[in-house]
N, C-alpha and C positions, 0 to 999 in steps of 0.2 A: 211864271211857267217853268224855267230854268230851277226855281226849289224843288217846287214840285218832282219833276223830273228828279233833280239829284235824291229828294225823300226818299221816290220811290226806287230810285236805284241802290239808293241804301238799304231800307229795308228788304227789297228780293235777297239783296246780300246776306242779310244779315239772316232770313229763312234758310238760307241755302248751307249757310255755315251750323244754324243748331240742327238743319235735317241731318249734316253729315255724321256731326258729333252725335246726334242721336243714334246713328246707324251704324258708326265705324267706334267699336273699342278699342285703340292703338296701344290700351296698353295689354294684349292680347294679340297672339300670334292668329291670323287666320286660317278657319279649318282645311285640310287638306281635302282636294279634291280628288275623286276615284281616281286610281292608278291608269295611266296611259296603256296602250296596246300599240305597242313597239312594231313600227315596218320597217322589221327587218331588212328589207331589200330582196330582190328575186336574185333567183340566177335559172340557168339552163342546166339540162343534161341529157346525154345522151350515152350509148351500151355501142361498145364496136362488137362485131363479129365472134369475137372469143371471149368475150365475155367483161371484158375491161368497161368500169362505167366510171365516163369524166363531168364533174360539175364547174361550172363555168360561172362566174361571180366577174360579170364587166364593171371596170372602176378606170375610165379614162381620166381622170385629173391628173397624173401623173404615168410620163413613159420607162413604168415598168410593167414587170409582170411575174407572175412567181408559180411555178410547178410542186405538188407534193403529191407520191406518191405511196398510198397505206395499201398495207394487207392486211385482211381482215379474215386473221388467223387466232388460232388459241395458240396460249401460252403453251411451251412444252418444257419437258423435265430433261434437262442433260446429262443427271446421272455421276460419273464419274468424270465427266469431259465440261463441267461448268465452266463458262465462257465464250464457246466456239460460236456462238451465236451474234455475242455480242463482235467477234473476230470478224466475220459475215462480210459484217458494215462496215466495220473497217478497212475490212481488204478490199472492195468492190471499188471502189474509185482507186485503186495500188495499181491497177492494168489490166488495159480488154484486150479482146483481140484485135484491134484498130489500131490501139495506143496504150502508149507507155506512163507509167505514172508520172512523168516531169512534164509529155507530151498533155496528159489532162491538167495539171499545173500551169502548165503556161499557157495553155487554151482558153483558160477559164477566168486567167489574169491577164491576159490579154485583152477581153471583152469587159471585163469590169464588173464580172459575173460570181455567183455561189454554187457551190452543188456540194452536198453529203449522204451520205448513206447510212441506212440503218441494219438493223436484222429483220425487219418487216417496212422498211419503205426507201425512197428514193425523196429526198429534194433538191431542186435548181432554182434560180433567178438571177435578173438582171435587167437590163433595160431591153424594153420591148423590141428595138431595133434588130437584137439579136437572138429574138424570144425563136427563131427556126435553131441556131448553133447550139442553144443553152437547152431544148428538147434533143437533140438530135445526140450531144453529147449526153446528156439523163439516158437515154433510151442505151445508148451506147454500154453505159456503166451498171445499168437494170439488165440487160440481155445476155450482155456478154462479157464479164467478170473473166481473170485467168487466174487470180489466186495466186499468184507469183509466190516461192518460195521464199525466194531475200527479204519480199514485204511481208511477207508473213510472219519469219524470224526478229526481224525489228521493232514487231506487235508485241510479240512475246516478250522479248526482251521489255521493253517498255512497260510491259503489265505487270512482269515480275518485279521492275521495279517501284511501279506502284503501289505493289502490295507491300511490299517491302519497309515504305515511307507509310503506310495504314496501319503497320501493325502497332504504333504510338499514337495513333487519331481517334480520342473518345468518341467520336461521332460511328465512324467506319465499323467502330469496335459495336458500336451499341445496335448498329443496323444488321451488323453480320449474329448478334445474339440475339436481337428480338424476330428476327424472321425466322430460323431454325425454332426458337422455343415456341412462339405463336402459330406458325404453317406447319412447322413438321419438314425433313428433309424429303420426303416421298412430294411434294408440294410443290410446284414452279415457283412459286413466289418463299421457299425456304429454303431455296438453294443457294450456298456463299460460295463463291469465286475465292481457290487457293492455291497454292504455286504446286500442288499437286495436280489437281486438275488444267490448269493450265500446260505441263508438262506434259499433259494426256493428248492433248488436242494438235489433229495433224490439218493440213494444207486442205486434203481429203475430206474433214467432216466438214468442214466448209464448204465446198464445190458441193458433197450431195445433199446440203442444208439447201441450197441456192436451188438445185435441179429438180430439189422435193417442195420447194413452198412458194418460190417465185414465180407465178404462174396469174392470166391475167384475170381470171375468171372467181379469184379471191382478194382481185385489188380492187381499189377505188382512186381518181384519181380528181386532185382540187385545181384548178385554174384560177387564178387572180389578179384584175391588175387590166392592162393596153390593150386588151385582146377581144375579138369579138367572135361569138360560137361558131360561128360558120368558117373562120381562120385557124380557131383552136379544133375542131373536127377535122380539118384537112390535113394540118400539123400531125393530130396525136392518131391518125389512121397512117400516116404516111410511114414515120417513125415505132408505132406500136401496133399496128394492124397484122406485123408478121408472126409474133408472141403467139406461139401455141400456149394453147391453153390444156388443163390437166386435173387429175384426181389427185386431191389436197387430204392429208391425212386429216381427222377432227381428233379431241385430246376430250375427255368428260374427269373431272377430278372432285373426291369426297370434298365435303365443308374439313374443316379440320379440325382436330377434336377440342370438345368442350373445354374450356377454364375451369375449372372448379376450386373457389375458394381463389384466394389470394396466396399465390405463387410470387417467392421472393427471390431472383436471380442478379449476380452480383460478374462484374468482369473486374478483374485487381485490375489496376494502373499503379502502380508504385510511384511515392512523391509527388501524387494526381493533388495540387492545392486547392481542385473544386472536383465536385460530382456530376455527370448529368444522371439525372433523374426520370422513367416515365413510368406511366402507369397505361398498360397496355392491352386492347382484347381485337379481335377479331369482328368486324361483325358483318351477318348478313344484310347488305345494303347495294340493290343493284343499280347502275345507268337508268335514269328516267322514273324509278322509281317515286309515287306521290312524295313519300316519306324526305327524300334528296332537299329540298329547299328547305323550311320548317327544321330539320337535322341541322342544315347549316348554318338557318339561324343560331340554334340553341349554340353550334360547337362555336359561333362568333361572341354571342355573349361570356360563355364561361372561357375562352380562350384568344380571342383576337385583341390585341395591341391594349392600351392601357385602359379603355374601356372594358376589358376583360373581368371575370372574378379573378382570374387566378394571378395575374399581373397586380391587382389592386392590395392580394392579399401577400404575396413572396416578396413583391418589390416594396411598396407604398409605404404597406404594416409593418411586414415582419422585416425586410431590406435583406434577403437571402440571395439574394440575384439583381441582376439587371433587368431580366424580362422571364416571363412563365408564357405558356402557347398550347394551345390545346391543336389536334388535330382530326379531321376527321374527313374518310374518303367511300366513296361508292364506285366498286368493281362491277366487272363481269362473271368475276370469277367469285372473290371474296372481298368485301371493303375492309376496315381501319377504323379504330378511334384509339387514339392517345393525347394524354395530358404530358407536358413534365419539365425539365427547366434545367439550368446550371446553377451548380451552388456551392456557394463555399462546404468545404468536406467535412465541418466539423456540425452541420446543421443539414447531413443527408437524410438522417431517420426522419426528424422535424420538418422538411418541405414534402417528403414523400403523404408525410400524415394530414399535411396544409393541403396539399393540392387534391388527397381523397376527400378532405371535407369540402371542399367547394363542389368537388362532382357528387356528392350525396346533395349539400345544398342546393344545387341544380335540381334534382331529382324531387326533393321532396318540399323546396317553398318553390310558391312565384316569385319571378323579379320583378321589377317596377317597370310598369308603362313606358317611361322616358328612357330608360335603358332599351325598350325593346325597340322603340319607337328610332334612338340613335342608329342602332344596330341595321334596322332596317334602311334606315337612310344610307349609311355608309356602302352599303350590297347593291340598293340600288342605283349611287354613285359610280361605284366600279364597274357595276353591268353597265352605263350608260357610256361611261369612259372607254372601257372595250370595242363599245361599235364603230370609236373612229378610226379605228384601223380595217381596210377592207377584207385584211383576211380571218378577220374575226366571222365575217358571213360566210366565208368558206369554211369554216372550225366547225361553225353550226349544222351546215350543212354535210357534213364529213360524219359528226355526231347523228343528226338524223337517220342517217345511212348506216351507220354501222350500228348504232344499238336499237334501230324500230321503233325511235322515239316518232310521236305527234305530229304533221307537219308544219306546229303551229305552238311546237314545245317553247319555243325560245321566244318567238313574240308575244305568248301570254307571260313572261317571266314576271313582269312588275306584277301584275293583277294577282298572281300568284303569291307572291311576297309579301303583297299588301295586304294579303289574305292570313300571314299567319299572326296567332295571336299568342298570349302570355301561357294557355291554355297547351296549346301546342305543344311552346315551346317544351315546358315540362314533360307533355306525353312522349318527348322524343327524348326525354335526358332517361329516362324511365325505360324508354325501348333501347335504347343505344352506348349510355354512360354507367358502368356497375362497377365501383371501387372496392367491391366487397367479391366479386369473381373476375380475374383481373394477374396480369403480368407485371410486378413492380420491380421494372429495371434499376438496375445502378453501375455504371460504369464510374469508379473511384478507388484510391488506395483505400484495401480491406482492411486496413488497422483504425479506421473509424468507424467500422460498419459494427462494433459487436452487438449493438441494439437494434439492428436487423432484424433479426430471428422474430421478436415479438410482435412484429407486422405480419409474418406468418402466418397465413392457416395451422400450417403443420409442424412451426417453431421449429422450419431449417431456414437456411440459406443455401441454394445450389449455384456452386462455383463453374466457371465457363471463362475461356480464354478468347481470346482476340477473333479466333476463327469462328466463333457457336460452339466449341463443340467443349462437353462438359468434363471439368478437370477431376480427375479420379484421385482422389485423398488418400497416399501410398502408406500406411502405417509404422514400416518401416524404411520411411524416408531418410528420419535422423535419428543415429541410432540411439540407445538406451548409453547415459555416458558422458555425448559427445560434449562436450562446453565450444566456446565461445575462442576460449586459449587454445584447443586443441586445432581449431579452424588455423587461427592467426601463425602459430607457432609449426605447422605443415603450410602455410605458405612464407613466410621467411625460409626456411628448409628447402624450399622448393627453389627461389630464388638466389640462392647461395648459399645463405646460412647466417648467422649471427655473428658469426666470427670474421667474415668475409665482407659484412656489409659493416660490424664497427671499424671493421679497417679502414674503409673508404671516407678520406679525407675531403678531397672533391669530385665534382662531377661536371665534365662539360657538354651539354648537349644539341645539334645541330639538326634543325627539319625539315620538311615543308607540310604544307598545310593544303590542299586543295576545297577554294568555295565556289562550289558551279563551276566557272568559265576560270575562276580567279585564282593565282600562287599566293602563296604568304609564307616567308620566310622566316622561320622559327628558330630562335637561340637561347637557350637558359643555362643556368650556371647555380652551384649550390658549393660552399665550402664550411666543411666543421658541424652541419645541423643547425647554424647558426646565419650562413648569410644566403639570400635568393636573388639572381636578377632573370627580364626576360625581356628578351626584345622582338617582336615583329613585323615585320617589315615589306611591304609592296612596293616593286618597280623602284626600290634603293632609298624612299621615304617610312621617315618611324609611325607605324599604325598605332602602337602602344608599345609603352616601358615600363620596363619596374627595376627598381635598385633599392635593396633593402641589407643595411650592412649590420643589422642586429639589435640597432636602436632607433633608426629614422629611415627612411624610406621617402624615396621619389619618384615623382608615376608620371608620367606623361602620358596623353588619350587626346586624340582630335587636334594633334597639334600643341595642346595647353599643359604645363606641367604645375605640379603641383603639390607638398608635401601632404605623404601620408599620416589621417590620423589616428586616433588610440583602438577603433575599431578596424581597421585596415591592419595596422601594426600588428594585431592581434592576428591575423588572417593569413598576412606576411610570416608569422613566426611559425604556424606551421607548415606552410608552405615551403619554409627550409630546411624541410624534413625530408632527407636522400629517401630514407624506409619507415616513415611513420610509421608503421605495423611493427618497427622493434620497442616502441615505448606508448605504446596505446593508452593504456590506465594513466602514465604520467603526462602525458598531454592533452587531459581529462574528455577521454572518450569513455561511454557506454556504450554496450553491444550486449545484443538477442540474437538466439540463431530463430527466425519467420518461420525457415520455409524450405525445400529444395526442390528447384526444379533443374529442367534442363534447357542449358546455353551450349548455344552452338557445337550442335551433337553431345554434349558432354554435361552428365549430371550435376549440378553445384549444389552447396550449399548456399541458401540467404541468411544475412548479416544486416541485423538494422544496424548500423551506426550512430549514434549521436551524440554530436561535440559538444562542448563546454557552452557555448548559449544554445542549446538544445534545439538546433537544425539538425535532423536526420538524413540518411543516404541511407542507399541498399548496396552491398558491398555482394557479388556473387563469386567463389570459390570452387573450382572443380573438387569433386572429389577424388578422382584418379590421382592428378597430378599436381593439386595443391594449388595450382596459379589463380592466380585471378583473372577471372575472366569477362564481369561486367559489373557496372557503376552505374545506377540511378538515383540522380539529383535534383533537386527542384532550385531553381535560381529566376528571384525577382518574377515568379510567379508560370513560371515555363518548367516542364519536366525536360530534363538532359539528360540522355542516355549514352553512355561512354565505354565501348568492346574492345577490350586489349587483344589485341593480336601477334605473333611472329615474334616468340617469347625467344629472345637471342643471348648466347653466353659472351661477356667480356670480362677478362680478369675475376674470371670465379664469382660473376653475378649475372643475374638475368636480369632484361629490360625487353618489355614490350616494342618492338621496333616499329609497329604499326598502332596509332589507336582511333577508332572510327568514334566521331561525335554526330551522335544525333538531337536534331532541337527540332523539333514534327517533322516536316517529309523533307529539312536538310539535312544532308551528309555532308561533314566536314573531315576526312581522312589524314592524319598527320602521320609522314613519313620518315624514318630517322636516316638520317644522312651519315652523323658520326657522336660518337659517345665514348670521350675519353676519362676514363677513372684514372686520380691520381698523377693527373700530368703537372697537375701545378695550375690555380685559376689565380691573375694579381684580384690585389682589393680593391683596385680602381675598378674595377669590372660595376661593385656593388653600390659605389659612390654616386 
């Protein structure tokens, strides 16, 4: 009976195992089942009296809670005063009429709390305990701003110096010329912030910015986090119930005008070792719009991370870059699509031409199934990932409210997505992706760019500077004549003279150096054009050395020393040169005169320079007064920009007594302390 039994227990087994094989192929992924319908999660809302409407998203797992307050205003044009806006935000937590800006400082850091401000909103948070202190202070810094003058000057100051550190930042540079060329300056969104316009802007446009558009009847406000509606209503009547509310100007602005053809705009970077690159248009694409998801697919396939084309083709293929990225966004006003990438400078015309043919391949084949199939996976991983943060439901909800999306936009999101297909994707590369009417940026030194032109429509390139704004090609720049010697030979002239600097046997030089917070002690020494040393020093330890006595050279760096070799030496031997510019040809330099613009008020000439292993520099020369005025170098793949300043006579020579080093947005200022000609340097010095 016992066989029996085990028989048949074998056998059910043994049906049980070929039913499965028969019905499971493992070596096959299983079909995907229709896309879920996403709950969101509720929240509340409710309208106070003046018009203020707050949405309440409760998330007790954790005692916080978080405040954000939008206005749901249009963009405006500030004209000559760009910036003052963004000043707004900045000054509004600087001091109310309650309190003082260290008073909201230590209020805030007391409770263990945040608060910021914008030019259209307010936020705060903290832990729920104090969620009355952290509204009451918000409400405090929304209502009653004073614009204090000292905090206002410190803004300024601070922006000016930012801009300052931007005008060497390809990025800064390429944002500031593709919104002017694509929007148009008459455009909110083509207006660039610049130390003239900032200079415009008083305490005043600020305060009537605030008394003109903070008003509650054009806000919205988001609650999230510890709170429950019935505590957040009593809170935000208590604290914002008094807000008169007000008539809000509205702003209606043209589309901007059309692309026609491929437009080629170029911003120089001098000694720029790589380019960025985009290819740029406009488009009409608003919030909520069907077209929005399906768009996004497509701008993920041809541009997001190495599953991209354009990544697959710049990096992979051709190795131009590190990474290629496509972009693409949906306005109220006007959306965006661009492609484009950083590249080495001598392969700018060639990635520009790579990354239009993926966006025509876009356009005109399909991509495969599995790519579209990845694509969509990955969007619907980051949408899923988004929702575990709670104020992700409030975003949503902020979004519904402000652009009159669905109230069901965001929970149909997967069904949505799962819905587009290969089909689509194309019809949106076709509606939104056009390489052939289009803005092809380049921000790069322009002595690579001369095959530029033949991406043209119009077989130009239009030149434009740091700010947008377009450089006007002065004809008689340099005049009919001038060479290269004539440059060279009016700045030795300038600086004493040839007779006065062959005299100069040596030279002893004493500085400092300010980095950030930090001093550096600067000393160098040159005897005969033949020997260089230089020592730097912090807090009475050597940072770095060099002693170079004409044949061998010792360098000390990080503590470690070490003899210089046959390429150093070579580096050293010019470097022991009091006036390089008295033997230029003999110390096998070439030089072009580029260019001339204007440095620091004062018209130059440019001077490519380059040395004997054919490393170039830009060398700038006033023309008034001969001197030199600025230095652009490229060193181990960084642009260094170097501005002679407080040009001082000793012993019948001139020496820059100031020279400002920039390496991106640091400034390194080196000050001359003392500079004796001909006092006598020993040769131990160079030992």
């Amino acid at each position: 009976m016992k066989n029996i039994y085990r028989l048949s227990a074998l056998f059910i087994a043994v049906c049980f195992v070929i039913s499965a094989s028969a019905q499971v192929d493992r070596t096959k992924a299983p079909a995907a089942g229709p896309a879920p319908k996403i709950q969101i999660g509720d929240y509340d809302s409710f309208t106070l009296k003046n018009g203020l409407k707050v949405l309440v998203v409760e998330n007790h797992k954790l005692p916080k809670v978080e405040f954000a307050l939008s206005l749901l205003i249009d963009p405006i044009v500030e004209g000559e005063k760009v910036g003052y806006t963004s000043f707004v935000g900045d000054l509004m937590d600087r001091g109310t009429a309650n309190r003082t800006a260290n008073q909201i400082s230590e209020e805030i850091d007391f409770i263990g709390a945040k608060l910021g401000a914008r030019s259209d909103g307010v936020e705060a948070g903290g832990l729920s305990r104090y969620k009355e202190q952290i509204l009451e202070l918000m409400a405090d810094v929304t209502l009653h701003p004073t614009f204090p003058q000292d905090e206002f000057d410190k803004i300024v100051k601070q922006t000016l110096s930012g801009l300052e550190a931007n005008k060497t930042d390809p990025k800064s540079t390429s944002r500031n010329v593709r919104n002017k060329v694509v929007y148009g300056e008459n455009h909110p969104y083509g207006e660039v912030l610049t130390e003239t316009s900032v200079n415009n802007v008083t305490v005043e446009d600020c305060k009537k910015y605030h008394a003109t558009y903070f008003k509650p009847n054009v806000a919205l406000m988001a609650i999230v986090g510890d709170i429950t509606t019935k505590e957040a209503k009593k809170l935000v009547k208590k604290y914002f119930g008094e807000w008169e509310q007000g008539v809000v100007p509205t702003h209606k602005y043209d589309m901007p005008a059309k692309i026609e053809g491929k437009r080629v705009v170029l911003a120089n970077k001098d000694a720029a070792p790589q380019s960025l690159v985009q290819i740029i248009n406009w488009i009409d694409l608003k919030k909520g719009d069907p077209d929005v998801i399906p768009a996004s697919v497509m701008n993920s396939m041809l541009g997001r991370g190495f599953l991209g084309l354009l990544n697959r083709n710049l990096r992979e293929d051709k190795a131009y870059t590190y990474g290629a990225y496509s972009g693409l966004s949906s306005d109220k006003l006007v959306g965006q699509f661009f492609a484009g990438s950083e590249v080495k400078a001598t392969v700018t015309d060639s990635a520009l031409i790579e990354i239009a043919y993926e966006m025509n391949f876009i356009r005109n084949q399909k991509l495969t199934q599995d790519h579209l199939d990845m694509t969509k996976a990955t969007m619907a991983g980051d949408f899923a990932r988004s929702l575990e943060a709670p104020s992700t439901i409030a975003d949503f909800a902020m979004a519904i409210e402000r652009y009159n999306l669905p109230a069901d936009y965001y929970a149909t999101y997967l069904e949505k997505l799962d819905k587009v297909t290969l089909e689509d994707v194309q019809a949106m590369a076709k509606k939104y992706v056009d390489p052939n009417n289009a803005v092809y940026l380049v921000v790069g030194d322009k002595k690579y760019m001369s095959c530029l032109a033949k991406l043209s429509s119009t077989n130009t390139v239009e030149e434009y500077d740091y700010k947008g704004d377009l450089v006007k090609q002065d004809p008689n720049a340099i005049p009919k004549g001038l060479t290269c010697k004539t440059v060279i030979d009016s700045y030795v002239t300038a600086v004493g003279g040839r007779e006065k600097w062959s005299a100069v046997k040596d030279l002893a030089i004493k500085g400092e150096m300010k980095m950030g917070p930090m001093s550096v002690n600067v000393e160098s020494a040159f005897k005969n054009n033949e020997k260089y040393s230089l020592k730097m020093t912090m807090n009475g330890q050597v940072v770095q050395a060099i002693s170079y006595n004409g044949t061998s050279a010792k360098v000390i760096a990080m503590g470690k020393e070490k003899q210089a070799d046959e390429a150093e030496l070579s580096k050293y031997k010019i470097q022991a040169q009091m006036c390089p510019e008295l033997n230029m040809q003999e110390l096998g330099y070439e030089m072009e005169i580029v260019g001339a613009e204007v440095i620091q008020g004062e018209k130059a000439y440019k001077l490519e320079i380059t040395d004997a292993d054919g490393v170039s520099r830009y060398d700038f020369f006033s023309v008034d007064s001969g001197l030199k005025l600025k230095t652009i170098m490229q060193q181990n793949g960084i642009s260094i920009v170097m501005l002679y300043k407080e040009y001082k006579e000793v012993e019948g020579i001139k020496y820059p007594y100031l020279t400002v080093t920039k390496m991106g947005p640091q400034e390194m200022p080196l000050t001359i302390t003392e500079l004796l000609v001909n006092k006598g340097v020993d040769d131990s010095v160079f030992n």
